[in-house]
C-alpha positions in Angstrom: 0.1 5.4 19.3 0.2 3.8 16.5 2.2 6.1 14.5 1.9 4.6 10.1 4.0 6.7 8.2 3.1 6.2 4.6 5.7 6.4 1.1 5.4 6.2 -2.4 1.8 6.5 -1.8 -0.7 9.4 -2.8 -1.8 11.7 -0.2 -5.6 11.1 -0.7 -5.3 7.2 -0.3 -3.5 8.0 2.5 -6.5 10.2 3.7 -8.6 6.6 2.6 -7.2 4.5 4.6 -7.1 6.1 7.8 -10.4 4.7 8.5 -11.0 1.4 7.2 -7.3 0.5 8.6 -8.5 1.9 12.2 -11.7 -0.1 12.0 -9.4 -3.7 11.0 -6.1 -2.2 12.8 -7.9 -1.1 16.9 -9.0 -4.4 17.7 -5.9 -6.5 17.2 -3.9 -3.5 18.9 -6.4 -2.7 22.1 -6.0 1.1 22.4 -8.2 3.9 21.8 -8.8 4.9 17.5 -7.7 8.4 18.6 -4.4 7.4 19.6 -3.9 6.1 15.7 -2.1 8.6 13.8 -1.4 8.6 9.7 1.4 10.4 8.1 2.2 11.0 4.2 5.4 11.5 3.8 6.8 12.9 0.7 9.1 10.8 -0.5 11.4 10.7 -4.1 13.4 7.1 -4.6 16.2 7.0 -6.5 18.6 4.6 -8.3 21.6 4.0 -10.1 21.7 7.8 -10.1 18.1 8.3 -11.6 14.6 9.3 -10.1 13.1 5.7 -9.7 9.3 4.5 -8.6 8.6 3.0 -6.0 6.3 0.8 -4.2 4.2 1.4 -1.1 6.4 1.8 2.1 5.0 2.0 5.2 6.4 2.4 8.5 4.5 1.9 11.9 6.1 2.5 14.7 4.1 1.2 18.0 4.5 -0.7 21.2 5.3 -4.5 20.3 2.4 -6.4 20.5 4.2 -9.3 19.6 4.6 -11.3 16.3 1.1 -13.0 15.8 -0.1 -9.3 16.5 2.6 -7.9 14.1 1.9 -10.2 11.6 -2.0 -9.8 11.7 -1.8 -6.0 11.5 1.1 -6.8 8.4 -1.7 -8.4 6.3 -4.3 -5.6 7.1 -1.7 -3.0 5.7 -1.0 -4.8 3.0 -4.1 -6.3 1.9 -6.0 -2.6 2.2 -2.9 -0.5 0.4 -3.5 -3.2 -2.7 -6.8 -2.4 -2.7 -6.2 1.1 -3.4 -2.9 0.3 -5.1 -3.4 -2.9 -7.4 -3.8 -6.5 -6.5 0.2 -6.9 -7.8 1.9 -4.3 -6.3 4.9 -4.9 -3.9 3.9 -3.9 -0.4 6.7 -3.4 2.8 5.8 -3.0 5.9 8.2 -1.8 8.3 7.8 -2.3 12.4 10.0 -0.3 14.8 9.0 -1.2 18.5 9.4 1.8 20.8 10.0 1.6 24.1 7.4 2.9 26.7 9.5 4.4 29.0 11.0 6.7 26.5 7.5 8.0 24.3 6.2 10.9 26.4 2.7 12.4 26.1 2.2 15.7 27.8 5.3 15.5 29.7 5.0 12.2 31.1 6.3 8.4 29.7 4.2 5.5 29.5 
């Protein structure tokens, strides 16, 4: 745990990031850099009934750490999928705060 869940960005800067953004990301969020996992999900946007681009999307979904935390690890997303992605591009980052007692490892809840 963390879980980033990456969109409308390619597979190898996926593969990329998942170390630099452990180096910046494990110290702000105090657990282990093997509990960090990184998903690509393939993704197609549409709109107005047409295929569409999109900008990077990604989606962690952690323990809260609170907002200076949240905010912090915001920027480091952002600021590492423009270096990859372009200096200009639109960058969301979406936080969903999962509760301890219902994320179970092996059986057993945090």
């Amino acid at each position: 745990m963390p879980h980033l869940r990456f969109r409308a960005v390619e597979p190898q800067s996926v593969q990329i990031l998942s170390k630099p953004l452990i180096d910046q990301l494990q110290p702000h969020m105090a657990c282990p850099r093997e509990d960090f996992t990184f998903e690509y999900v393939y993704t197609t946007f549409y709109h107005e009934g047409e295929v569409s681009a999109a900008y990077p999307f990604v989606e962690v979904l952690w323990f809260d750490r609170g907002q200076d935390i949240q905010d912090k690890v915001a920027q480091i997303i952002t600021q590492q999928v423009r270096e990859l992605s372009g200096e200009d591009v639109d960058v969301a980052v979406i936080f969903t705060a999962l509760n301890a007692s219902s994320y179970y490892d092996n059986g057993k809840h945090y």
